[in-house]
C-alpha positions as CSV (number, residue, x, y, z in Angstrom):
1,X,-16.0,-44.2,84.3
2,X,-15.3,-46.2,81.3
3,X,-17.6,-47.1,78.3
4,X,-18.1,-49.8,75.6
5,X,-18.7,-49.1,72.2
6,X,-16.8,-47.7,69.2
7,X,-13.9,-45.4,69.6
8,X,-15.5,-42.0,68.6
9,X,-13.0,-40.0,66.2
10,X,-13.3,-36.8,64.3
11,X,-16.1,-36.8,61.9
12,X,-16.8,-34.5,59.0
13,X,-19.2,-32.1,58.7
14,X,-21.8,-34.3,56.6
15,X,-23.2,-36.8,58.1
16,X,-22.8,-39.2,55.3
17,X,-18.8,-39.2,55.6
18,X,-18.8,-40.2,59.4
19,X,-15.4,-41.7,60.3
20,X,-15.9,-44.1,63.3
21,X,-14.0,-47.8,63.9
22,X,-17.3,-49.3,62.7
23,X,-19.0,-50.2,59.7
24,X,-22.9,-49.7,59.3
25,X,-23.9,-49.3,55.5
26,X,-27.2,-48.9,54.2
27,X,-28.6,-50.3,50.9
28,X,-32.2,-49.4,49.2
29,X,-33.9,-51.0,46.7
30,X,-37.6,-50.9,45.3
31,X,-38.0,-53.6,47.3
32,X,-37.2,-51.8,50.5
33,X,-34.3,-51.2,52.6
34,X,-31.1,-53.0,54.0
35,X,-28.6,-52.7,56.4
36,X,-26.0,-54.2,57.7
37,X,-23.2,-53.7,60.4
38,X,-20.1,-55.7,62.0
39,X,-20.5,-57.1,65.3
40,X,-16.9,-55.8,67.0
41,X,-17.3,-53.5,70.4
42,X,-14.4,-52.5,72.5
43,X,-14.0,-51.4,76.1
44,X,-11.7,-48.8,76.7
45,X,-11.1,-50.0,80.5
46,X,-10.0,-53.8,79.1
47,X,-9.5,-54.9,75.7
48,X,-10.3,-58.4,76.6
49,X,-13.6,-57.3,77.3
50,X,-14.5,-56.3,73.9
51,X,-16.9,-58.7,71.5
52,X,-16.9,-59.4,67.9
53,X,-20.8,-60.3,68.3
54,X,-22.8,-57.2,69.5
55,X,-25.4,-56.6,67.7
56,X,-25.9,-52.7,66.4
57,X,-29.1,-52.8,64.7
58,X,-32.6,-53.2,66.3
59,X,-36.1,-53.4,65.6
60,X,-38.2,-50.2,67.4
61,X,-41.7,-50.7,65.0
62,X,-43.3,-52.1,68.2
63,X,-45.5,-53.5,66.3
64,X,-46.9,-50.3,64.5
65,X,-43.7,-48.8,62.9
66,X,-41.9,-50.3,59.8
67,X,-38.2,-48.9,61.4
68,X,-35.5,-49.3,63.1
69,X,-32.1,-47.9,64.4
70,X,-28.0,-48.5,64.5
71,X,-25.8,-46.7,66.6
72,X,-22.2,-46.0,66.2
73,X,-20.1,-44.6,69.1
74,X,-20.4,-45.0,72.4
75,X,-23.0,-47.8,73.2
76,X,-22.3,-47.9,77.1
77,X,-21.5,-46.5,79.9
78,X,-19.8,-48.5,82.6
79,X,-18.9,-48.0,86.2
80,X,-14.7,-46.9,86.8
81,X,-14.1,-49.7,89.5
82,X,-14.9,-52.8,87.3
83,X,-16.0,-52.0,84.6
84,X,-18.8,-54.5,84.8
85,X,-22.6,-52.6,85.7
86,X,-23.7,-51.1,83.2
87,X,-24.7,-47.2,84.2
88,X,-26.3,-46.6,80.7
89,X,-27.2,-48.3,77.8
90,X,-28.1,-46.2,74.5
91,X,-29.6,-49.1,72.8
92,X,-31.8,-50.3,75.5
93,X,-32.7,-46.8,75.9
94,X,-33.3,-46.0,72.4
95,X,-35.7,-49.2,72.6
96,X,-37.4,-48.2,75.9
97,X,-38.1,-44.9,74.3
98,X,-39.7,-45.7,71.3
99,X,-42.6,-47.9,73.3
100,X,-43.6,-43.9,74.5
101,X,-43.9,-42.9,71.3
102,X,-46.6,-45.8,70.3
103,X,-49.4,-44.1,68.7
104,X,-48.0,-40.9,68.6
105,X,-47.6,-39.5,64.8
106,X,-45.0,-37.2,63.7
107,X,-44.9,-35.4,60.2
108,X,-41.9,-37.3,59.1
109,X,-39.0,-39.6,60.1
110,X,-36.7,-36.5,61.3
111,X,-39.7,-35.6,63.3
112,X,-40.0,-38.8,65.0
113,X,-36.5,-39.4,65.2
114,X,-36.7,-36.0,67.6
115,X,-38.7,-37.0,69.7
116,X,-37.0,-40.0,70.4
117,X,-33.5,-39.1,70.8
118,X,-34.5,-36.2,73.2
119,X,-36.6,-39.3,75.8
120,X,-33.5,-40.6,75.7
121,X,-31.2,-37.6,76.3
122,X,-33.2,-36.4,79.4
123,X,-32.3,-40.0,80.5
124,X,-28.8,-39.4,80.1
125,X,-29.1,-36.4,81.9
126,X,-30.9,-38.1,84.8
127,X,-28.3,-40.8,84.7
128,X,-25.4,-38.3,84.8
129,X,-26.9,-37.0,87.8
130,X,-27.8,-40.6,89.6
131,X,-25.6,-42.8,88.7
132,X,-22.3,-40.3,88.7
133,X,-21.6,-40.5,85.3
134,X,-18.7,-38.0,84.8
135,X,-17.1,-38.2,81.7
136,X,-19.5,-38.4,78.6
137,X,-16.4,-39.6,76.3
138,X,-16.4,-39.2,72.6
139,X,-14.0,-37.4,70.3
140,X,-13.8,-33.6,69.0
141,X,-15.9,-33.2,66.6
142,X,-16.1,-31.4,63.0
143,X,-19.3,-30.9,62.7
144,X,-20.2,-26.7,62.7
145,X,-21.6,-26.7,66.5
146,X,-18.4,-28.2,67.7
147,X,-18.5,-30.1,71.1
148,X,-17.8,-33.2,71.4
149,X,-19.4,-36.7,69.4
150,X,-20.8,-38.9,71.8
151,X,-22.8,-41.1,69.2
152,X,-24.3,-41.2,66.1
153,X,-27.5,-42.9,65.5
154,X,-29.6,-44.0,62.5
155,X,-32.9,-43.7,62.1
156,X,-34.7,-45.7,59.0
157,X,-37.3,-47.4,57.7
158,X,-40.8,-46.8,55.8
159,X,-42.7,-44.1,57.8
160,X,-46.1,-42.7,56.9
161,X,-45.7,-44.7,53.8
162,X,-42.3,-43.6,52.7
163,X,-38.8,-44.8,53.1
164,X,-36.6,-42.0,55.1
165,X,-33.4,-42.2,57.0
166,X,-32.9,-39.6,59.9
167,X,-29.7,-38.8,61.6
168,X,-29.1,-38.4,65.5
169,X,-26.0,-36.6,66.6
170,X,-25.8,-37.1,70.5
171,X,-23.1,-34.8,71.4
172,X,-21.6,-33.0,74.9
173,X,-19.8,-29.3,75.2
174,X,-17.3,-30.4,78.2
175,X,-19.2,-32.6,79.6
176,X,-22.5,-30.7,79.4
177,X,-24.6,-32.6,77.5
178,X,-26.4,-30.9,74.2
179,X,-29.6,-31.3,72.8
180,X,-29.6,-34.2,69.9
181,X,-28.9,-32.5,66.5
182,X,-31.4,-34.3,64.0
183,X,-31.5,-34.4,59.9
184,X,-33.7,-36.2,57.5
185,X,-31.1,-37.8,55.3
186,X,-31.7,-38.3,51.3
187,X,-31.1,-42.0,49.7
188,X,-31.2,-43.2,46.5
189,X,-31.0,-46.6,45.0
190,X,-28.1,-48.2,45.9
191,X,-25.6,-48.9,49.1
192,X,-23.8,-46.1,50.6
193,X,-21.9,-46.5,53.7
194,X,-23.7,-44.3,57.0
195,X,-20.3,-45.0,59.2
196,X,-17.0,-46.5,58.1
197,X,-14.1,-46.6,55.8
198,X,-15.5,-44.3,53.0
199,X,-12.4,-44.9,50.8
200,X,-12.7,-49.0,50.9
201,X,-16.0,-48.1,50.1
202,X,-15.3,-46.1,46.8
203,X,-12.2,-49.1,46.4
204,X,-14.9,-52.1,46.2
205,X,-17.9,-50.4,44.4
206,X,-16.1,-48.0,42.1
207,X,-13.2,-48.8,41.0
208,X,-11.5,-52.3,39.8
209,X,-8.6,-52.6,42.1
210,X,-7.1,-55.8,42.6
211,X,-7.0,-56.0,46.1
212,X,-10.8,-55.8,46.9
213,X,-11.6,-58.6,43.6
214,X,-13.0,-61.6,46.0
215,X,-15.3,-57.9,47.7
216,X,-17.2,-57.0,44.3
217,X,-20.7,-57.9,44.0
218,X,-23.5,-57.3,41.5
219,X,-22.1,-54.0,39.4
220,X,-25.1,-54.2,37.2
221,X,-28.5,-53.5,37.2
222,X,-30.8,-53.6,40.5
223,X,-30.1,-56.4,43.1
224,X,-32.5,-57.3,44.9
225,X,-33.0,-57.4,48.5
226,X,-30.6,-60.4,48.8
227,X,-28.0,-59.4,46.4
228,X,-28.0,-56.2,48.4
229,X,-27.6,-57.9,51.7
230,X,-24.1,-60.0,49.9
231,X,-23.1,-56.7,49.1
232,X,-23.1,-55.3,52.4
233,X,-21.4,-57.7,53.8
234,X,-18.8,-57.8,51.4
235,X,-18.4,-54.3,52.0
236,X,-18.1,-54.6,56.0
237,X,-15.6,-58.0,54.9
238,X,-13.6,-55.7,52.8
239,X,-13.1,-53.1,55.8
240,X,-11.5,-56.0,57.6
241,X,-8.9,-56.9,54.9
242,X,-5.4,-56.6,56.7
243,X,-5.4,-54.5,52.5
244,X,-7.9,-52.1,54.4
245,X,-6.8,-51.7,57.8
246,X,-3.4,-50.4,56.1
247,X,-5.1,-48.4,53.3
248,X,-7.6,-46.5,56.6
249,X,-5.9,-48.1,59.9
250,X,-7.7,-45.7,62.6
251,X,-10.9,-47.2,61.0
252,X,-10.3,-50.4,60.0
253,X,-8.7,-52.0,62.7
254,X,-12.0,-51.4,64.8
255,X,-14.0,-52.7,62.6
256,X,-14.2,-57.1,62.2
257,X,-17.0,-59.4,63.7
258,X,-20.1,-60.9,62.8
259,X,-22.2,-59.2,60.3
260,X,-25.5,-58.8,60.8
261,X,-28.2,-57.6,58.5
262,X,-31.7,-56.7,58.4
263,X,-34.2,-55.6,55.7
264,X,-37.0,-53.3,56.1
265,X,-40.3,-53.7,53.8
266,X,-43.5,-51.9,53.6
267,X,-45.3,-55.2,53.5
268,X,-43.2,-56.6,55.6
269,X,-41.3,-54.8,58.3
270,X,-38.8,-55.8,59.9
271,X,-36.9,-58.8,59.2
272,X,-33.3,-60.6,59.4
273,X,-32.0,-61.4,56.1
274,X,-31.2,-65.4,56.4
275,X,-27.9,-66.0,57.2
276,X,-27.1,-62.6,58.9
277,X,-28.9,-62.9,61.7
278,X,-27.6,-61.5,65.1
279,X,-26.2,-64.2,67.4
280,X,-28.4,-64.4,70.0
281,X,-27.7,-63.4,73.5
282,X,-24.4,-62.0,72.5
């Protein structure tokens, strides 16, 4: 069985320092919150198959909800023989699941985010079972429980009024799989990389170096939902930079594509941020 998605490698024990060959940052502002990820996938059973325009960041307020989710790890699950039907599909899954939880109220993001990552781990389970899926995949893990990462997802928005980010570990213990470990995740104003090159990060934003000039955006005051979008992608151009990929090569050379970015406002929801919108039918 092979999979698409990002090659899952050792991650450390905080959730905010998650090394994966992806980039998904997160920005918030007064205004509300943006974020932003590349577009590259790969397929471990045929390079050629891999994209530079998935999309990793999706809408699940249904129409109720100010929120959303991005995923980094494995996105797919695909059959040994071709490689071409798709056995599982977290992010169609993740979207399935949260049309159960319409109406339903939980006390906070974490709390919701629960609920939803365990719909969609009983249907990994099912799917293990149905569709012979017999190697989960992912990479040993750092985190205390051990086991194996499988996927990390990010749960954010405004919910019940307030802006909250909650963090999904979907992990396996050889090849069992483990209930989802969940925590409510504190922001401040500002971006922070969720996945990604943490130094290139700390490179662009806090430092002056030379090499990541043409990357620096808005070092001063409060940018606004806009600005902040530029500065995402900037920071997801910056991973790219044949500069990056040799400064953090296991990450960086993963990481490349179309950047797409979305903002998240109590008055408004959901929305793409012009110009970073996903490419459709990708």
């Amino acid at each position: 069985m092979s999979y698409r998605g990002d090659v899952v490698l050792p991650s450390f024990c905080s959730v905010v320092e998650i090394k994966m060959p992806t980039a998904i940052v997160l920005s918030y502002t007064p205004e509300g919150l943006v974020i932003g990820a590349d577009g590259r996938k790969m397929d471990s059973s045929d390079p050629s198959k891999g994209t530079d325009s998935a999309q990793k960041i999706f809408d699940i307020g249904n129409g109720t909800n100010h929120i959303a989710f991005a995923l980094a790890g494995v996105a797919e699950y695909t059959d040994e023989q071709t490689g071409e039907k798709i056995l599982f599909d977290f992010n169609k899954e993740m979207i399935s699941a949260s049309r159960e939880l319409i109406g339903k109220r939980c006390k906070n993001l974490c709390g919701y985010a629960t609920r939803l990552s365990k719909i969609v781990s009983k249907r990994l389970n099912d799917a293990m079972e149905h569709e012979k899926i017999s190697d989960l995949k992912g990479s040993p893990s750092l985190f205390m429980s051990g086991g194996t990462d499988i996927a990390m997802v990010f749960v954010m928005g405004f919910y019940n009024g307030s802006p909250q980010v909650a963090a999904v570990r979907l992990w396996h213990k050889n090849q069992i799989l483990q209930d989802p470990e969940v925590g409510q995740m504190l922001i401040g104003v500002g971006a922070r990389p969720l996945v990604g090159a943490q130094e290139i990060f700390r490179l662009v934003v806090e430092t002056d170096d030379p090499r990541f000039a043409p990357y620096r955006r808005y070092r001063s005051g409060i940018p606004s939902i806009t600005q902040q979008a530029e500065i995402c992608a900037s920071y997801i151009r910056a991973c790219s930079d044949p500069e990056a990929v040799r400064i953090e090569p296991e990450v960086c050379a993963g990481i490349g594509g179309h950047v797409h970015i979305a903002a998240i406002t109590l008055t408004a929801g959901f929305q793409w941020v012009p110009g970073f919108e996903p490419i459709p039918n990708a």
